[in-house]
NUKOL-292538 format. One line per field, with one value per residue: residue in three letters; x, y, z of N, C-alpha, C in turn. Coordinates in nm, 3 decimals, padded with zeros to 5 digits. Layout:
<recs>
rest = [ALA | ...];
n_px = [X | ...];
n_py = [Y | ...];
n_pz = [Z | ...];
ca_px = [X | ...];
ca_py = [Y | ...];
ca_pz = [Z | ...];
c_px = [X | ...];
c_py = [Y | ...];
c_pz = [Z | ...];
</recs>
This chain:
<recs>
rest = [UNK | UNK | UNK | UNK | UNK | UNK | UNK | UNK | UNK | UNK | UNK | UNK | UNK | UNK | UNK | UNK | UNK | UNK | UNK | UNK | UNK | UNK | UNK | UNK | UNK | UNK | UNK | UNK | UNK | UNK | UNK | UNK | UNK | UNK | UNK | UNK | UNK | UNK | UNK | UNK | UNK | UNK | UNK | UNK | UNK | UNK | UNK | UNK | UNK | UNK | UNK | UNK | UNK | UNK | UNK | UNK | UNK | UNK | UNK | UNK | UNK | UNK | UNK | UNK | UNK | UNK | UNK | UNK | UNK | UNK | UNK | UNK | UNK | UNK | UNK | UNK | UNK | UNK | UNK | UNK | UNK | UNK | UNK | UNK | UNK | UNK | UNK];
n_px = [00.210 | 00.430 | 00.755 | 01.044 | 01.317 | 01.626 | 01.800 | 01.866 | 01.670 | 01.834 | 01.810 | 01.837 | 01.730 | 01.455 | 01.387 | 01.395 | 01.219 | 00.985 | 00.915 | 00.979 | 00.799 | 00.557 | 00.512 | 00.403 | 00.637 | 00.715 | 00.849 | 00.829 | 00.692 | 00.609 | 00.334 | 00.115 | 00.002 | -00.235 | -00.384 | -00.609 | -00.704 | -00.783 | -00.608 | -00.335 | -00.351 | -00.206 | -00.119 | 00.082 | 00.301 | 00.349 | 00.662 | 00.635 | 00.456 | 00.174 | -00.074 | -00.109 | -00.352 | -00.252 | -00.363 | -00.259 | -00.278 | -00.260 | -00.146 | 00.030 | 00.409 | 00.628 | 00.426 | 00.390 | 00.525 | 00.509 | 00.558 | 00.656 | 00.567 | 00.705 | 00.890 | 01.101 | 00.954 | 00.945 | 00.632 | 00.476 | 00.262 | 00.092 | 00.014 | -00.207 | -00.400 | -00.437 | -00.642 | -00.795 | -00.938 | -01.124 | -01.166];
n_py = [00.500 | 00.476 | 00.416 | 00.410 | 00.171 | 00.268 | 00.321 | 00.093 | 00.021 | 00.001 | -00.305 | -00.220 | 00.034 | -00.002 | -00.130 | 00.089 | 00.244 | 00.138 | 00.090 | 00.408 | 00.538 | 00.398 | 00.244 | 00.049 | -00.110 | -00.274 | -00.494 | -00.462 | -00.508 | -00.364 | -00.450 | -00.328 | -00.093 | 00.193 | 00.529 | 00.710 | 00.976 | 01.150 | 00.986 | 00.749 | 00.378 | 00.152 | -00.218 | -00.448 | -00.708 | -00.861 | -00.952 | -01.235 | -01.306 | -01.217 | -01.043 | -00.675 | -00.360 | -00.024 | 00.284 | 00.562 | 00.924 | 01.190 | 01.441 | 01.686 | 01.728 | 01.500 | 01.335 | 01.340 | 01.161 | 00.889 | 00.491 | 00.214 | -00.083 | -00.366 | -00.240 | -00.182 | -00.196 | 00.016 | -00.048 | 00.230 | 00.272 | 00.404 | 00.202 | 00.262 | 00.313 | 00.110 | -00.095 | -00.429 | -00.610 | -00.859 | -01.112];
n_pz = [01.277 | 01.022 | 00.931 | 00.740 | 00.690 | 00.656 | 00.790 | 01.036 | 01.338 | 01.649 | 01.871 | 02.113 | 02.128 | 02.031 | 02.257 | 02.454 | 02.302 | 02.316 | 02.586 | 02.773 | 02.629 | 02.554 | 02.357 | 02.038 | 01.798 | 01.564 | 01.256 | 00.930 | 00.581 | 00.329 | 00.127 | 00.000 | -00.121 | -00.069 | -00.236 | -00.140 | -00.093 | 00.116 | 00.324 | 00.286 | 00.303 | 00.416 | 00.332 | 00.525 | 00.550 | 00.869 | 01.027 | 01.098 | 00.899 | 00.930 | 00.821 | 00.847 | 00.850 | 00.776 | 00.819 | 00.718 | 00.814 | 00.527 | 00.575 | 00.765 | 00.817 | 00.693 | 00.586 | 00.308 | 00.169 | 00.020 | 00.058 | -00.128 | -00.250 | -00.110 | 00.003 | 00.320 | 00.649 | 00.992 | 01.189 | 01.418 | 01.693 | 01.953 | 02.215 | 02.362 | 02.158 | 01.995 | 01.791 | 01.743 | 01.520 | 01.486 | 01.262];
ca_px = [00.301 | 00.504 | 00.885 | 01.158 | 01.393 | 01.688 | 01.858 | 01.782 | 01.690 | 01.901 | 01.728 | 01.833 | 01.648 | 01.350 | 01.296 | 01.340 | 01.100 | 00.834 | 00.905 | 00.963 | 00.661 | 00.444 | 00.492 | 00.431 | 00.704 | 00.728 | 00.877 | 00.735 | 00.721 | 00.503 | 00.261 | 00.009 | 00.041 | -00.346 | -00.392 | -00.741 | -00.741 | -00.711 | -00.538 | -00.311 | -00.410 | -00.079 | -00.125 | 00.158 | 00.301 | 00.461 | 00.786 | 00.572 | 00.395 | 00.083 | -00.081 | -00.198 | -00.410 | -00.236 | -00.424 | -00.180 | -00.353 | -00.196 | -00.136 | 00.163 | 00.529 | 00.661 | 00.315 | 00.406 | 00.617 | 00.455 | 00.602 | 00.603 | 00.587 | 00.824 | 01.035 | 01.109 | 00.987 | 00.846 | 00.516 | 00.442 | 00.146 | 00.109 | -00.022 | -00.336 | -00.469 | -00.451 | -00.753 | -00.793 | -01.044 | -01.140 | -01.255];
ca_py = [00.563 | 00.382 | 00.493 | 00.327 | 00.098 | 00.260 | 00.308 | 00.013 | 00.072 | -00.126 | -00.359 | -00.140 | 00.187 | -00.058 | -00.141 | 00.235 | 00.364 | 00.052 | 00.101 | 00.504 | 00.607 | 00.310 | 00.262 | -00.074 | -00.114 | -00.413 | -00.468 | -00.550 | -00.493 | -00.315 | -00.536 | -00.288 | 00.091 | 00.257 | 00.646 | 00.716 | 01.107 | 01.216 | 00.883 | 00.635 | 00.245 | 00.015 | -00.355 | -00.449 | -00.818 | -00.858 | -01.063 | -01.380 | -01.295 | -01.143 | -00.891 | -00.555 | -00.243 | 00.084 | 00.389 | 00.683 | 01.056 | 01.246 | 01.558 | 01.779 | 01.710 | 01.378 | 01.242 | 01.373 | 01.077 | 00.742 | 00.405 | 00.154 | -00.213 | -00.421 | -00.181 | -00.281 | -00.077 | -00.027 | 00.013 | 00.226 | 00.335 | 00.398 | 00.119 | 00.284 | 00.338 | -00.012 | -00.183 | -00.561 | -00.634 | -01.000 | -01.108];
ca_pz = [01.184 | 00.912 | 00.921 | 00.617 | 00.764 | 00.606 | 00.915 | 01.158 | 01.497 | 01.722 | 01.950 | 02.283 | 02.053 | 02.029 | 02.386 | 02.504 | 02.259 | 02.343 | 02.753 | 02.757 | 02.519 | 02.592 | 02.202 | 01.979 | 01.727 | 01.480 | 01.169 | 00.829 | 00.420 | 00.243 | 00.053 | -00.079 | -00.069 | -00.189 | -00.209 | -00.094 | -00.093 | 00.292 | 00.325 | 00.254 | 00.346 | 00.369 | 00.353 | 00.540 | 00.610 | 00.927 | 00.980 | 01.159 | 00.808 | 00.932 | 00.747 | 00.920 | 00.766 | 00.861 | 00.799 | 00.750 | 00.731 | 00.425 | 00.642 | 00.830 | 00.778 | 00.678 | 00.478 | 00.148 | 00.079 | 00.045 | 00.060 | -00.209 | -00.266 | -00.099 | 00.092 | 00.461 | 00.740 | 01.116 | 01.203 | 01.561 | 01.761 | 02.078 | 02.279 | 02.451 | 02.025 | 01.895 | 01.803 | 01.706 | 01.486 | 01.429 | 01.140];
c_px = [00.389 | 00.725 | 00.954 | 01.256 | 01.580 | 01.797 | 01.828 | 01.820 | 01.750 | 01.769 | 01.700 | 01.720 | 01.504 | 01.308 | 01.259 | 01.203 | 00.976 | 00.811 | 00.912 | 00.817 | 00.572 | 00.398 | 00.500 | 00.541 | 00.730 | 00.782 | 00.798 | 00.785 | 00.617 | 00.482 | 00.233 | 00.074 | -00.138 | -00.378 | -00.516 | -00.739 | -00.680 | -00.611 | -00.472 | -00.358 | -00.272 | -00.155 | -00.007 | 00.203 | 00.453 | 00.600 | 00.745 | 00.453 | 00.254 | 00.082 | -00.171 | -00.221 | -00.350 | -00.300 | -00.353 | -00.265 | -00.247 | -00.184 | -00.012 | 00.294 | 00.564 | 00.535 | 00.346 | 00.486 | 00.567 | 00.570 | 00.578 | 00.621 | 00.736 | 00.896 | 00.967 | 01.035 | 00.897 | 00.756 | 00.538 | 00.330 | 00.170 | 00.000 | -00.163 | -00.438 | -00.499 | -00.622 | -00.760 | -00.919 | -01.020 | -01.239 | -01.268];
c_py = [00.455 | 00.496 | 00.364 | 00.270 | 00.126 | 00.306 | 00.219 | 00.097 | -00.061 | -00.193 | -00.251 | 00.010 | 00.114 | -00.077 | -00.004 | 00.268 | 00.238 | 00.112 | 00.257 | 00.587 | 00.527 | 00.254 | 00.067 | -00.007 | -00.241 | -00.401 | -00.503 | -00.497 | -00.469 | -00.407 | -00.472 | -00.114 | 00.152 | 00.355 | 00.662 | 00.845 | 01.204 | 01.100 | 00.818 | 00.520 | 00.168 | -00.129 | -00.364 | -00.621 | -00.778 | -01.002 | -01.209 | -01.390 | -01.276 | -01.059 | -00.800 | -00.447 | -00.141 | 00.177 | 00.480 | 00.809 | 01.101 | 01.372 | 01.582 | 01.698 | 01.554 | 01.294 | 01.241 | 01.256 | 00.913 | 00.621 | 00.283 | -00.024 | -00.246 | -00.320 | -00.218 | -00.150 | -00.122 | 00.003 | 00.041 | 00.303 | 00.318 | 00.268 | 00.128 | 00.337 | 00.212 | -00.065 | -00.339 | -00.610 | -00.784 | -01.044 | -01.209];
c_pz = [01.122 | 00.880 | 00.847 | 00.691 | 00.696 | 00.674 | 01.020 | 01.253 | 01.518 | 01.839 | 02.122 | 02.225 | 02.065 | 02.177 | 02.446 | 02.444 | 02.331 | 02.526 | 02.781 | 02.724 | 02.537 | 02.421 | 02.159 | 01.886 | 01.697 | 01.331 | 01.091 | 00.736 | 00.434 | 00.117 | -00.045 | -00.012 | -00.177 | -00.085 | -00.211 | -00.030 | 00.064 | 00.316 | 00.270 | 00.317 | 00.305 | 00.436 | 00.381 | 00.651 | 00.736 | 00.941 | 01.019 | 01.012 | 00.795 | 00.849 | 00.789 | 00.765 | 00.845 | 00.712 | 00.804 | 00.716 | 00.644 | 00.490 | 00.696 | 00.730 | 00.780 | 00.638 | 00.349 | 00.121 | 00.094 | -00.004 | -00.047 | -00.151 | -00.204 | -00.008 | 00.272 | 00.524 | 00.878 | 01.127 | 01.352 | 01.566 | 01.898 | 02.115 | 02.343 | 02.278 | 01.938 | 01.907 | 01.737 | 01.648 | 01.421 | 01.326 | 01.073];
</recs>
């Protein structure tokens, strides 16, 4: 999931949710934002200036609003969903 950084989390909010929920959480910018029907696809650099692919579904409450260029935000998943594809 992709949440707007227009409230930071504090660092102590960041470890709960990672140690609690078993959750990643990282920051980044939105690079790329492309609407692909059931989906969005963010290109998203992180702050060590990686750049990840998140896959958001366009479905339930809180999809309807996509993210553009440039704005800050966190990326999370749970920890037991990540995959690492090398390439």
């Amino acid at each position: 999931m992709i949440y707007r950084t227009r409230s930071p989390i504090t660092d102590k909010a960041l470890a709960s949710i990672r140690a609690e929920r078993n959750m990643n959480v990282v920051n980044g910018e939105i690079v790329q934002t492309v609407y692909i029907g059931t989906d969005t696809r963010y290109i998203i650099r992180l702050t060590d200036n990686t750049e990840v692919v998140v896959r958001q579904q366009n479905h339930g409450a809180g999809y309807d609003c996509t993210m553009e260029s440039g704005e800050s935000c966190y990326v999370v998943w749970d920890a037991e969903n990540a995959r690492v594809l090398a390439g």
